[in-house]
The first five atom37 places (N, CA, C, CB, O) and aatype in JSON, in Angstrom:
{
  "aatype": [20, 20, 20, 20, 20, 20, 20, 20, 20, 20, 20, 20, 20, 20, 20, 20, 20, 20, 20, 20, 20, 20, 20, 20, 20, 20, 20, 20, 20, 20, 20, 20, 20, 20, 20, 20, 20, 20, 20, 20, 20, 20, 20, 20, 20, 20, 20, 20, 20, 20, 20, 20, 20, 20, 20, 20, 20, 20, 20, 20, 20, 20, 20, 20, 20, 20, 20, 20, 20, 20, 20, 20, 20, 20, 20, 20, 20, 20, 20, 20, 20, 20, 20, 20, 20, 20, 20, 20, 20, 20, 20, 20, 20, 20, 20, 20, 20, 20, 20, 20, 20, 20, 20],
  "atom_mask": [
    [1, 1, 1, 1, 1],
    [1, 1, 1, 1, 1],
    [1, 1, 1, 1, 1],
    [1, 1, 1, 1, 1],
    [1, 1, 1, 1, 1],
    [1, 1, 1, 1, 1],
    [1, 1, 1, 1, 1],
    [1, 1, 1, 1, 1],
    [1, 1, 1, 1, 1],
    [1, 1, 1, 1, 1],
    [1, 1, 1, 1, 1],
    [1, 1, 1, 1, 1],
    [1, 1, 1, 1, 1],
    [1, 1, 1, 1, 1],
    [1, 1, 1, 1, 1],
    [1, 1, 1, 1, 1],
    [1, 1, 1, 1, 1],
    [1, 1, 1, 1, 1],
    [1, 1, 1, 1, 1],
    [1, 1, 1, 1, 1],
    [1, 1, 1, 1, 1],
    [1, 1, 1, 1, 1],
    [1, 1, 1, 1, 1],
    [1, 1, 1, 1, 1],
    [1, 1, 1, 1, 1],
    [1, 1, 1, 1, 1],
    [1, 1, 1, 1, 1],
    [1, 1, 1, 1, 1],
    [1, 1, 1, 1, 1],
    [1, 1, 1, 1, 1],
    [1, 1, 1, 1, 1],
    [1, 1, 1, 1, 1],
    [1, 1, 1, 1, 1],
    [1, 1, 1, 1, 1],
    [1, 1, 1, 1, 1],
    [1, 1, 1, 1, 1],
    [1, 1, 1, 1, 1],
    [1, 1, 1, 1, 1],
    [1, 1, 1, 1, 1],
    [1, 1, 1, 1, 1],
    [1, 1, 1, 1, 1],
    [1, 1, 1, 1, 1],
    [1, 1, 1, 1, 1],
    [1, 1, 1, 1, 1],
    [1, 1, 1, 1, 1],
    [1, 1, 1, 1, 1],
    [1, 1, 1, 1, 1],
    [1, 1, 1, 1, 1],
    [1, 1, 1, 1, 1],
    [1, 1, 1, 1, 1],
    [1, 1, 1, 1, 1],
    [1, 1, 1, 1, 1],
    [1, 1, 1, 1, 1],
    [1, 1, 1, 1, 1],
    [1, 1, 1, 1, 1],
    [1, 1, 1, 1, 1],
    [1, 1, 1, 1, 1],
    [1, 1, 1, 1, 1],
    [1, 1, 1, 1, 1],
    [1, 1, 1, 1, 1],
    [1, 1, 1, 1, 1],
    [1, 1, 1, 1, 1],
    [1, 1, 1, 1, 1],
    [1, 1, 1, 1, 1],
    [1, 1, 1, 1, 1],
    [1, 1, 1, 1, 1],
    [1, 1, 1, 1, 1],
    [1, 1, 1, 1, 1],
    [1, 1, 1, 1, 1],
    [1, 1, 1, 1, 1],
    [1, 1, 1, 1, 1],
    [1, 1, 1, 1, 1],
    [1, 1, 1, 1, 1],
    [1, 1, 1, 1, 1],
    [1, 1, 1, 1, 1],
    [1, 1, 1, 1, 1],
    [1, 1, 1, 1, 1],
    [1, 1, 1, 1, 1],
    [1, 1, 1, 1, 1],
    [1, 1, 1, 1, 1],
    [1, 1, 1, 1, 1],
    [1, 1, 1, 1, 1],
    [1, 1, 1, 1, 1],
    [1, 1, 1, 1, 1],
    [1, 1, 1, 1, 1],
    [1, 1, 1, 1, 1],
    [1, 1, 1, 1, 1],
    [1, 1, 1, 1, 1],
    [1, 1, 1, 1, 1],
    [1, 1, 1, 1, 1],
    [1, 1, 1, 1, 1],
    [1, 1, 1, 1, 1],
    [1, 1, 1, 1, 1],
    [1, 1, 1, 1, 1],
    [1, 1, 1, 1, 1],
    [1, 1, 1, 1, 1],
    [1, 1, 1, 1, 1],
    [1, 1, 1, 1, 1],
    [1, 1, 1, 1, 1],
    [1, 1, 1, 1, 1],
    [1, 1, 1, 1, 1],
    [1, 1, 1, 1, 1],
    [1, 1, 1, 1, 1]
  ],
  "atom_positions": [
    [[0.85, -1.18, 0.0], [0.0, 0.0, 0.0], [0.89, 1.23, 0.0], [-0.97, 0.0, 1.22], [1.73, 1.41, 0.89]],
    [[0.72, 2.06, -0.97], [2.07, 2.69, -1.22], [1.38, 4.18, -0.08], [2.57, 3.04, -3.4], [2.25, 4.73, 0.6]],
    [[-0.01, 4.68, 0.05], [-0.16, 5.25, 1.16], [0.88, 4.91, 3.13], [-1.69, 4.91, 1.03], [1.42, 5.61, 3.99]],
    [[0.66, 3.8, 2.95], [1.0, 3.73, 4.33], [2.39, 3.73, 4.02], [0.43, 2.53, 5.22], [2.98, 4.28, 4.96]],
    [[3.29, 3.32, 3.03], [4.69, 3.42, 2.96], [5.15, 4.93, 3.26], [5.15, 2.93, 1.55], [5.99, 5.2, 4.11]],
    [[4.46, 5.94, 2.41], [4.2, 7.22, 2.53], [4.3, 7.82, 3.89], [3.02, 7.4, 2.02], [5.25, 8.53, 4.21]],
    [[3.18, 7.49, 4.8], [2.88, 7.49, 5.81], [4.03, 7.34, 6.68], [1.99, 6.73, 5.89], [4.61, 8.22, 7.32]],
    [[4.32, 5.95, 6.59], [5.95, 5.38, 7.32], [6.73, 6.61, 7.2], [6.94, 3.95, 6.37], [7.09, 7.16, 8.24]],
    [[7.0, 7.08, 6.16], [8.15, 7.91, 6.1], [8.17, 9.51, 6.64], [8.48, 7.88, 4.71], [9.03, 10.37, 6.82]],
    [[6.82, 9.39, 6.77], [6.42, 10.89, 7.78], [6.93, 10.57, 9.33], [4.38, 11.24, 7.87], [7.96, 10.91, 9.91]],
    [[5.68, 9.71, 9.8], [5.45, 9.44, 11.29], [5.66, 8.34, 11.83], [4.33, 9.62, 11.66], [5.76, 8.14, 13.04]],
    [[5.77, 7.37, 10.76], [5.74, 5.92, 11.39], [7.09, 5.41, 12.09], [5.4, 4.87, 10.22], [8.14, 6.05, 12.04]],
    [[6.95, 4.23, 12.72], [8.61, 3.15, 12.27], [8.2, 1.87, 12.33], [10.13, 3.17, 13.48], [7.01, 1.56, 12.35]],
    [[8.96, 1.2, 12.35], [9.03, -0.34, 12.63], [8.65, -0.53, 14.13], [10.58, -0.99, 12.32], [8.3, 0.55, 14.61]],
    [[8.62, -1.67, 15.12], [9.37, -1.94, 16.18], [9.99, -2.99, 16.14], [8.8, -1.91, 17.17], [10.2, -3.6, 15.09]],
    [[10.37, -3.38, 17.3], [11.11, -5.39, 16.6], [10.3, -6.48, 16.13], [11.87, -6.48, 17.89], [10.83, -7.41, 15.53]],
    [[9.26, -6.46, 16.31], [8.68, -7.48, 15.57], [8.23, -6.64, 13.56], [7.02, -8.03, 16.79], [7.56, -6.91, 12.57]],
    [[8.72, -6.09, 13.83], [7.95, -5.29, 12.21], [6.89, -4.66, 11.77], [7.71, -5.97, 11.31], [6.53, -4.38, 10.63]],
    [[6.17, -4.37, 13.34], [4.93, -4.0, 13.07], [5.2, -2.09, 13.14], [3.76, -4.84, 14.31], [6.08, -1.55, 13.81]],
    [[4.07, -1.29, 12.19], [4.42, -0.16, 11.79], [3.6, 0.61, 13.28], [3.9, 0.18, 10.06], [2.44, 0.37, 13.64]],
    [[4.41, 1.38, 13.84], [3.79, 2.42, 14.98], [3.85, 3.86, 14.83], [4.46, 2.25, 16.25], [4.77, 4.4, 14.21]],
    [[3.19, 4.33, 15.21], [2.97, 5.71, 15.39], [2.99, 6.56, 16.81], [1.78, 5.85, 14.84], [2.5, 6.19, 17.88]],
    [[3.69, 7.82, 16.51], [3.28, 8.52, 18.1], [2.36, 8.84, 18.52], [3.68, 9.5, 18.47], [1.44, 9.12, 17.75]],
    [[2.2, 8.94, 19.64], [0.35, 9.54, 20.22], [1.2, 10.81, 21.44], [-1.16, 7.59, 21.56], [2.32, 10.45, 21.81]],
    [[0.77, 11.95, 21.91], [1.06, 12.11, 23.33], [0.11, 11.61, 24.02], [1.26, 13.37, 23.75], [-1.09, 11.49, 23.78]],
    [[0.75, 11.32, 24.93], [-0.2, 10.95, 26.46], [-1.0, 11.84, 27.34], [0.68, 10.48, 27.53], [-0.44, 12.71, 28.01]],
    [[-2.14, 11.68, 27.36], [-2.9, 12.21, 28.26], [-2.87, 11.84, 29.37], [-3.87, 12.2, 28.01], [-2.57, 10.65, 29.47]],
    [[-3.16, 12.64, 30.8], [-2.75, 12.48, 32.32], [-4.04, 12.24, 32.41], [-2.03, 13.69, 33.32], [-4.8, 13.19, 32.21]],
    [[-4.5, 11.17, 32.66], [-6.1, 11.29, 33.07], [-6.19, 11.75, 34.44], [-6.96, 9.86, 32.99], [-7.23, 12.37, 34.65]],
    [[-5.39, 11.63, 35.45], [-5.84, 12.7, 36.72], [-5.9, 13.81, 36.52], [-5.12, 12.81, 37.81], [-6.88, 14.37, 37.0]],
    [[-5.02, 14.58, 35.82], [-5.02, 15.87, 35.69], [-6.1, 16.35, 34.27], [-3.41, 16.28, 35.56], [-6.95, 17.21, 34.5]],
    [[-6.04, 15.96, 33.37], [-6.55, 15.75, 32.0], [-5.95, 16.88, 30.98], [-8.19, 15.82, 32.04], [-6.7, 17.43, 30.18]],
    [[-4.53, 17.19, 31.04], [-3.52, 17.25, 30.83], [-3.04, 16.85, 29.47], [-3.11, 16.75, 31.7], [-3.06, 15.62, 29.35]],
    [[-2.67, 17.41, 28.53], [-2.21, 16.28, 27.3], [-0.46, 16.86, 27.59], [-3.12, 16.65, 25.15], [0.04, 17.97, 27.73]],
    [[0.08, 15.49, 27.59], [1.7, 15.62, 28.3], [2.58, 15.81, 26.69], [2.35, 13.71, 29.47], [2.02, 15.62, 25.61]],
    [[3.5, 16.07, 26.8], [4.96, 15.89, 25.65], [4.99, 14.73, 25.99], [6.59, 16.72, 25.79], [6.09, 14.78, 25.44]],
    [[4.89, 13.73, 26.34], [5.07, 12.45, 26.52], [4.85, 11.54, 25.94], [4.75, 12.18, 27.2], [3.89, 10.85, 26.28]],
    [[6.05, 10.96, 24.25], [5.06, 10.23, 23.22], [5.29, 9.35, 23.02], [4.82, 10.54, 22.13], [6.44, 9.09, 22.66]],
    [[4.05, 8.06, 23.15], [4.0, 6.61, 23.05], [3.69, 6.2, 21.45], [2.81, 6.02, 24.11], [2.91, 6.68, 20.62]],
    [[4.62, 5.14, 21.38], [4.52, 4.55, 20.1], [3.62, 3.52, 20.11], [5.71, 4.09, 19.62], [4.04, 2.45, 20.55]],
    [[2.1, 3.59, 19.59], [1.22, 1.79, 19.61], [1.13, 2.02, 18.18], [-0.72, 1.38, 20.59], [1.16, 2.99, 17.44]],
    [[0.99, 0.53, 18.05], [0.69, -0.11, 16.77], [-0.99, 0.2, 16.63], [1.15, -1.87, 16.8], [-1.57, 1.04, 17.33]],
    [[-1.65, -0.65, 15.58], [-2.76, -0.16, 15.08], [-3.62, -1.34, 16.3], [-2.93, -0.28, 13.14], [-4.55, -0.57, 16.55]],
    [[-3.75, -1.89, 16.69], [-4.29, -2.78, 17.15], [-3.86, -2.6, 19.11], [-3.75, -4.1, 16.19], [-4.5, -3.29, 19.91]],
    [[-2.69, -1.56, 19.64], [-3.17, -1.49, 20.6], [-3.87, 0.41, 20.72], [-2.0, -2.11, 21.58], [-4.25, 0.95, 21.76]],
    [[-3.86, 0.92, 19.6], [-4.42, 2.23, 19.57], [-5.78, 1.94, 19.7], [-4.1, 3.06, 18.35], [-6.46, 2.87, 20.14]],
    [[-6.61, 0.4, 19.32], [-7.77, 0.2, 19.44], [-7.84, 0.05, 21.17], [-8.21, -0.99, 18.48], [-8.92, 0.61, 21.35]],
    [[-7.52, -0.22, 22.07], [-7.74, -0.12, 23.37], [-7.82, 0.89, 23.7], [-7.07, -0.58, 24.05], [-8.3, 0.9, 24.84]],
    [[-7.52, 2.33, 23.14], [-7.73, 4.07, 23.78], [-8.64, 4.86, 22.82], [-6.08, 5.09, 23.83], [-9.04, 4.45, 21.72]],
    [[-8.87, 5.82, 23.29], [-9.48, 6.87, 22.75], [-8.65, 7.31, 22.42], [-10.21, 7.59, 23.28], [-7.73, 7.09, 23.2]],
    [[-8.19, 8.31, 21.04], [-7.64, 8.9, 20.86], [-8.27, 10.46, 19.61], [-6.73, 7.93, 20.71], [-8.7, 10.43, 18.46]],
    [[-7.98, 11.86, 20.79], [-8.3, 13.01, 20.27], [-7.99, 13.14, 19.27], [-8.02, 13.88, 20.74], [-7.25, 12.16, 19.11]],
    [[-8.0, 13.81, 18.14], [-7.24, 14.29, 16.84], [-6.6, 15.52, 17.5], [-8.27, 14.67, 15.38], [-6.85, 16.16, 18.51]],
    [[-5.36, 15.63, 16.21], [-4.19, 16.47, 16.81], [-4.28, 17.79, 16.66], [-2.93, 16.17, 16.3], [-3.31, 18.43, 17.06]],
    [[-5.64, 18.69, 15.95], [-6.1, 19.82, 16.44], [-7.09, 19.97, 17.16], [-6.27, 20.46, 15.72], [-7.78, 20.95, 16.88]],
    [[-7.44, 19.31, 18.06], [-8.34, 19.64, 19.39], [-7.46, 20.86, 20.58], [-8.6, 17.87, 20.31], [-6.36, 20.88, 21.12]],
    [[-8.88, 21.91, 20.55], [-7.82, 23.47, 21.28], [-7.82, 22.78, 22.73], [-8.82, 25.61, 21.33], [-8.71, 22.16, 23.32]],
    [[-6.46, 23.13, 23.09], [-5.73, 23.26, 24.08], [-6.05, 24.66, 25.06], [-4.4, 23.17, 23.49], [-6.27, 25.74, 24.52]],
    [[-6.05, 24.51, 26.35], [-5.79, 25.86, 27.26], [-4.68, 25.86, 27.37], [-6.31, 26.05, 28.58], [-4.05, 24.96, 26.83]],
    [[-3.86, 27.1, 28.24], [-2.81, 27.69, 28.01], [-2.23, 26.07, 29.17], [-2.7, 29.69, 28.43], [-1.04, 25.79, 29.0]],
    [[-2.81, 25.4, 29.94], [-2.48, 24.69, 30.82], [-2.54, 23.33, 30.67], [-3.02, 25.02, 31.69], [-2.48, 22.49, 31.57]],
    [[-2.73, 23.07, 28.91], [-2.64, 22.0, 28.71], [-4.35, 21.08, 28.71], [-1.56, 21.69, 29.71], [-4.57, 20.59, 27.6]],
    [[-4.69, 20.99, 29.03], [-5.79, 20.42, 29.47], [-6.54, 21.03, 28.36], [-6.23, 20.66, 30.96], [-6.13, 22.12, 27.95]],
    [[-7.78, 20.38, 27.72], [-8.39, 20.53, 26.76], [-9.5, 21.3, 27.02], [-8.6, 19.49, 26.27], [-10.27, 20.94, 27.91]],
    [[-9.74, 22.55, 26.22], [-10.44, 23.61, 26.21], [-12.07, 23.15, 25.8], [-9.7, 24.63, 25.23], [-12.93, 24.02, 25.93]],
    [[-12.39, 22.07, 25.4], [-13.99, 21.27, 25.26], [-13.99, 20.9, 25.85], [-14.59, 20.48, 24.53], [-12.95, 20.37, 26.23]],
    [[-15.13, 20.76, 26.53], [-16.25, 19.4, 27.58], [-15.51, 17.83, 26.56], [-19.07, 19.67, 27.12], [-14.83, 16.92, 27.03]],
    [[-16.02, 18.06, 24.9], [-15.66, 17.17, 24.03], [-15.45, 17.43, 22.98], [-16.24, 16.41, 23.94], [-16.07, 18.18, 22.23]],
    [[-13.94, 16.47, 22.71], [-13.21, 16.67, 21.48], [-13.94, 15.23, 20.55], [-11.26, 16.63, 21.81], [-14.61, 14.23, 20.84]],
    [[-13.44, 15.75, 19.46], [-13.73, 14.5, 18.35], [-12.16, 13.84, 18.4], [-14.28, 15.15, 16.44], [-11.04, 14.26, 18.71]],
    [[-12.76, 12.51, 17.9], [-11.64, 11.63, 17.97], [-12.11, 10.16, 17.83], [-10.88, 11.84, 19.29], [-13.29, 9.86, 17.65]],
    [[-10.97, 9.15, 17.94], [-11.55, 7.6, 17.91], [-11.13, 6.32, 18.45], [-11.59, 7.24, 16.78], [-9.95, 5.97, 18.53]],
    [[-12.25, 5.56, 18.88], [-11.89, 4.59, 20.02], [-12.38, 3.86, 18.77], [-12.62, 4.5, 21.77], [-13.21, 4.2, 17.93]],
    [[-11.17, 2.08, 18.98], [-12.16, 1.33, 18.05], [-12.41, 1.31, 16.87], [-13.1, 1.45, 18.27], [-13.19, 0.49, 16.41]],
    [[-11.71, 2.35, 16.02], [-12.07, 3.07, 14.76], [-13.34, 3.64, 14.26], [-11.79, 2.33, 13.92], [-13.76, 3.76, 13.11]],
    [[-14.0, 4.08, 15.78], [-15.6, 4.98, 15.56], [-14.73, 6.02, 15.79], [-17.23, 4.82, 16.72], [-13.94, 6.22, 16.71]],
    [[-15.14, 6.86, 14.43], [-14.85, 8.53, 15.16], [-15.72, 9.59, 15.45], [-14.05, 9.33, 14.39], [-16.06, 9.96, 14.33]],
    [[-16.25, 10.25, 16.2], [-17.2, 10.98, 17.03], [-16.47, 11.66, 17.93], [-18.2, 10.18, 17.71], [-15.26, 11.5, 18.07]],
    [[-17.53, 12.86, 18.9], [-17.17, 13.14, 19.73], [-17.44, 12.18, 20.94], [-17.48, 14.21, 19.71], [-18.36, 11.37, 21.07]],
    [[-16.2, 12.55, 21.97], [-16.0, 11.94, 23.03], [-15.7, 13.04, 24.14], [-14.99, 10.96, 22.8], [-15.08, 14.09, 24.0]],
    [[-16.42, 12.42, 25.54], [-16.13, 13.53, 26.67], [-14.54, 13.79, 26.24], [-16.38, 12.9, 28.53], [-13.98, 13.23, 25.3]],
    [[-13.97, 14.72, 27.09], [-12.29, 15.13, 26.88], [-11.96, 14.28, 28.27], [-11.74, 17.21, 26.91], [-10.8, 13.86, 28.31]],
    [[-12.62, 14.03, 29.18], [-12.37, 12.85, 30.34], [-12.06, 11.57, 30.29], [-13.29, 12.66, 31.01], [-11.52, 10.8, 31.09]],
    [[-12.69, 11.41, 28.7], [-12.09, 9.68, 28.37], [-10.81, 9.72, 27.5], [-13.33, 8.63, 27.36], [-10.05, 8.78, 27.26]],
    [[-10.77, 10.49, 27.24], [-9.35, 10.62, 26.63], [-8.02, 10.2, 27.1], [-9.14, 11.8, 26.47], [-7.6, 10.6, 28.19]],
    [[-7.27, 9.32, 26.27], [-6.26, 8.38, 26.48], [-4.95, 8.97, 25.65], [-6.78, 6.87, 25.96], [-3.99, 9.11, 26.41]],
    [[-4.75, 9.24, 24.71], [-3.91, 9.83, 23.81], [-4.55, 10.78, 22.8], [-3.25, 8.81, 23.16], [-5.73, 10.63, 22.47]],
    [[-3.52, 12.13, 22.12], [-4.3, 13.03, 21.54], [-2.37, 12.68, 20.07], [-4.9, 15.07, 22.85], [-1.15, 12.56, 20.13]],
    [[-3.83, 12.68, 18.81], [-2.41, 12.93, 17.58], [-1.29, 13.84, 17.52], [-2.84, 13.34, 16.33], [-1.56, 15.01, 17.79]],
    [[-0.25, 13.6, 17.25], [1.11, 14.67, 17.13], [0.78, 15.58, 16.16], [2.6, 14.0, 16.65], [0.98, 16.79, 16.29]],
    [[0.33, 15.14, 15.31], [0.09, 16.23, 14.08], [-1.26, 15.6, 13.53], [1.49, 16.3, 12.74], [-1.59, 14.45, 13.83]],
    [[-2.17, 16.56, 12.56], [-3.52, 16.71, 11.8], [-2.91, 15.86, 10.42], [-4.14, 18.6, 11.5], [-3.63, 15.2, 9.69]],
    [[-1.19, 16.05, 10.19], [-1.25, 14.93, 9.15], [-0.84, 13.84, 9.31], [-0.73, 15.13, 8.17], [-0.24, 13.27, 8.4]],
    [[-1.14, 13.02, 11.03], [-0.68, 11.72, 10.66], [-1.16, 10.77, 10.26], [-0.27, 11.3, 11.28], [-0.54, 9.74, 9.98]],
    [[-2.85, 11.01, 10.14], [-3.36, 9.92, 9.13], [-3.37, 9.87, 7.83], [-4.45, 9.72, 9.25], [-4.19, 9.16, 7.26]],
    [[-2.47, 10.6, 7.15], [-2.67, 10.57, 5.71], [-0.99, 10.76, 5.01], [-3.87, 11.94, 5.27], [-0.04, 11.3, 5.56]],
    [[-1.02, 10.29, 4.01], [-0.07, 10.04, 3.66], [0.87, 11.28, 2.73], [-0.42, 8.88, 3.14], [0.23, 12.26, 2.34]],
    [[2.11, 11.21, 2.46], [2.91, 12.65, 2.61], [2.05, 13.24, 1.37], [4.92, 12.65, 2.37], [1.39, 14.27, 1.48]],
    [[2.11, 12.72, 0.56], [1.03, 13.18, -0.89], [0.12, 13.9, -0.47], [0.18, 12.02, -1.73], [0.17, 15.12, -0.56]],
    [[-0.96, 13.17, 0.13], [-1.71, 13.73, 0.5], [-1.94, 14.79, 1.62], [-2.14, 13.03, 0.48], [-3.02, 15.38, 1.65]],
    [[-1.04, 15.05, 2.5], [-0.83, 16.42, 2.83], [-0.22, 17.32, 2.66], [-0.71, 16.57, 3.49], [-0.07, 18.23, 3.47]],
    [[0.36, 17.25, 1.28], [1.0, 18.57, 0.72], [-0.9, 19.32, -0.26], [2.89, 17.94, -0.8], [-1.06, 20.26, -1.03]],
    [[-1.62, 18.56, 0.17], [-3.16, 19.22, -0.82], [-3.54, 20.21, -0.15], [-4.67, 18.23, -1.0], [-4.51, 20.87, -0.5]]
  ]
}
């Protein structure tokens, strides 16, 4: 799939078994907080979190300026409280491939 190769070469990598990962930052769920703190999951453990998209507004304190952001658990995307939130995207182009975000 020459998209996700694309893709790879933006945001992705390998890990040791060969499977392709991506960064997420981490959200503090005590605080509700979105941290610099960035975890690499594959596609299959990103299905265990919610995850915001990577322009959801921020307050100056980090913590998310909506009751609810859009985003996706599961591969449903909708809005979700900003309380269930597990990880928020590094960037608006990491689902798409380099082609397609130079449009």
């Amino acid at each position: 799939n020459i998209g996700l190769i694309n893709n790879l070469s933006s945001y992705g990598h390998l890990n040791k078994y060969g499977f392709i990962q991506t960064p997420y930052r981490k959200v503090d769920r005590a605080t509700g907080k979105v941290t610099n703190e960035i975890v690499w999951l594959t596609a299959d453990e990103e299905d265990e979190y919610t995850v915001a998209q990577a322009n959801s507004k921020l307050n100056a304190d980090g913590t998310f300026a909506e009751k609810v952001v859009m985003g996706r658990h599961q591969g449903v995307n909708q809005e979700y409280p900003a309380s269930s939130v597990d990880y928020m995207d590094v960037s608006p182009k990491q689902v798409v491939a380099v082609a397609t975000a130079c449009i």
